[in-house]
C-alpha positions in Angstrom: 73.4 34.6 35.0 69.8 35.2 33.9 67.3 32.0 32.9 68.0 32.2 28.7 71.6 32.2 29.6 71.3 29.0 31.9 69.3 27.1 29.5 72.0 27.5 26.9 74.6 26.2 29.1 72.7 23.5 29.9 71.8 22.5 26.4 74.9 22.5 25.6 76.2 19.8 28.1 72.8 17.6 27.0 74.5 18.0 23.9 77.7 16.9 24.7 76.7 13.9 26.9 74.5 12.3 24.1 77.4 13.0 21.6 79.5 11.0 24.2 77.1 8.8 24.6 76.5 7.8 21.1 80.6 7.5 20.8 80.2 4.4 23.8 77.8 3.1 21.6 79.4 2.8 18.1 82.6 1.6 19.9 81.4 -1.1 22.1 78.6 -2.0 19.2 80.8 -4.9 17.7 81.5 -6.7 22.0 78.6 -8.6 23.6 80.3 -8.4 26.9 81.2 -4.5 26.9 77.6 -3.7 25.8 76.4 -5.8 28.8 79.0 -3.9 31.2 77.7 -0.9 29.7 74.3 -1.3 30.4 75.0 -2.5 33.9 76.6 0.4 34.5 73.9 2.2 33.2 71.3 0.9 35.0 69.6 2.3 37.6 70.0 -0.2 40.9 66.9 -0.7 43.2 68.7 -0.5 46.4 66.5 -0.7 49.7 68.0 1.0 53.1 66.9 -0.2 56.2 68.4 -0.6 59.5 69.2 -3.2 61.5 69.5 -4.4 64.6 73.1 -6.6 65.3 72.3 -9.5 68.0 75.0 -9.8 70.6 75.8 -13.5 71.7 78.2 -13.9 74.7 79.7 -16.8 76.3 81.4 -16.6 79.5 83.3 -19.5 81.6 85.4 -18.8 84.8 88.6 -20.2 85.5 89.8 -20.5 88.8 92.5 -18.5 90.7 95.0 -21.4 90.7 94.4 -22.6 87.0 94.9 -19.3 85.5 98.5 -20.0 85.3 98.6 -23.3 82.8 99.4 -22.2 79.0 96.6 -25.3 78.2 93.6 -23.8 80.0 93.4 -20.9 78.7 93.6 -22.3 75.3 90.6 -25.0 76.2 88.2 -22.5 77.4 88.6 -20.4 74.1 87.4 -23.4 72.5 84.9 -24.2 74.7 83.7 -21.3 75.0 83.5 -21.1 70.7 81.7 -24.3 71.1 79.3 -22.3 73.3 79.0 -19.8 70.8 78.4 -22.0 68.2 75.7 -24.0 69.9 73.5 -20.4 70.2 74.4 -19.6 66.5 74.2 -22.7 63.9 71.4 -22.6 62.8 72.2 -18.8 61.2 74.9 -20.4 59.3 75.2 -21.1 55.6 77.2 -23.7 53.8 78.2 -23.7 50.3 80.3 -26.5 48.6 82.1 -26.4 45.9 84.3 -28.6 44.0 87.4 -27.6 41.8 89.0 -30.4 39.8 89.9 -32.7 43.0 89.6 -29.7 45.4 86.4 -29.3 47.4 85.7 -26.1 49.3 83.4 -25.6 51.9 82.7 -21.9 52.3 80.3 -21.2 55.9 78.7 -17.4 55.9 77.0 -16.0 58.9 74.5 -12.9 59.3 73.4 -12.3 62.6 70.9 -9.4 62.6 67.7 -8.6 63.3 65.5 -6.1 61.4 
C-alpha cells in the first residue's frame, strides 16, 4: 500500500470516529451525569510507575516439645505472635469511621512498603 493510499484509509477512520464522537455527544447532551462519565472516560489519567520495595515483618515464638500437643497453645501463640506483629506495624495503620444510621464502621487499611 503506497503513502496516498494510507492517508485515505486513515482519513477515513478520523472521519468516522469524530462522526461517532459527535453522536456521544448529542445523546448524552440532555444527562449531567453521563456527560461527566464521558469525560472521565475521556480523560487522559496522570498515572506515575514506580517500584517499591515490600518490608517483611516476622515474629517468631518457640513452643516446647511437650506443649506442642495442647489444642490451646497453639491457638495462644498465633495471637501472641499477631500481637507481636502488631506492636512492629501500628503506627502504618489507618482508621476510618464511619457511621450508617445507628451502625458505625471502623474500616483499618495498611501499606507496608518502602520506595
Amino acid at each position: 500500500m503506497n503513502a496516498r493510499q494510507t492517508k485515505k484509509r486513515l482519513k477515513l477512520k478520523i472521519g468516522k470516529l469524530q462522526s461517532d464522537n459527535n453522536l456521544m455527544r448529542d445523546i448524552i447532551a440532555d444527562n449531567p451525569a453521563m456527560q461527566e462519565l464521558y469525560d472521565l472516560y475521556n480523560k487522559p489519567l496522570n498515572v506515575t510507575h514506580t517500584t517499591l520495595s515490600f518490608q517483611k515483618f516476622k515474629a517468631k515464638r518457640m513452643i516446647p516439645v511437650y506443649m506442642a500437643d495442647v489444642e490451646g497453645i497453639v491457638e495462644d501463640t498465633k495471637q501472641a505472635l499477631a500481637k507481636d506483629l502488631f506492636k512492629v506495624i501500628k503506627e502504618n495503620i489507618t482508621y476510618e469511621v464511619e457511621s450508617e444510621l445507628r451502625i458505625t464502621a471502623i474500616t483499618a487499611t495498611i501499606y507496608v512498603g518502602r520506595n
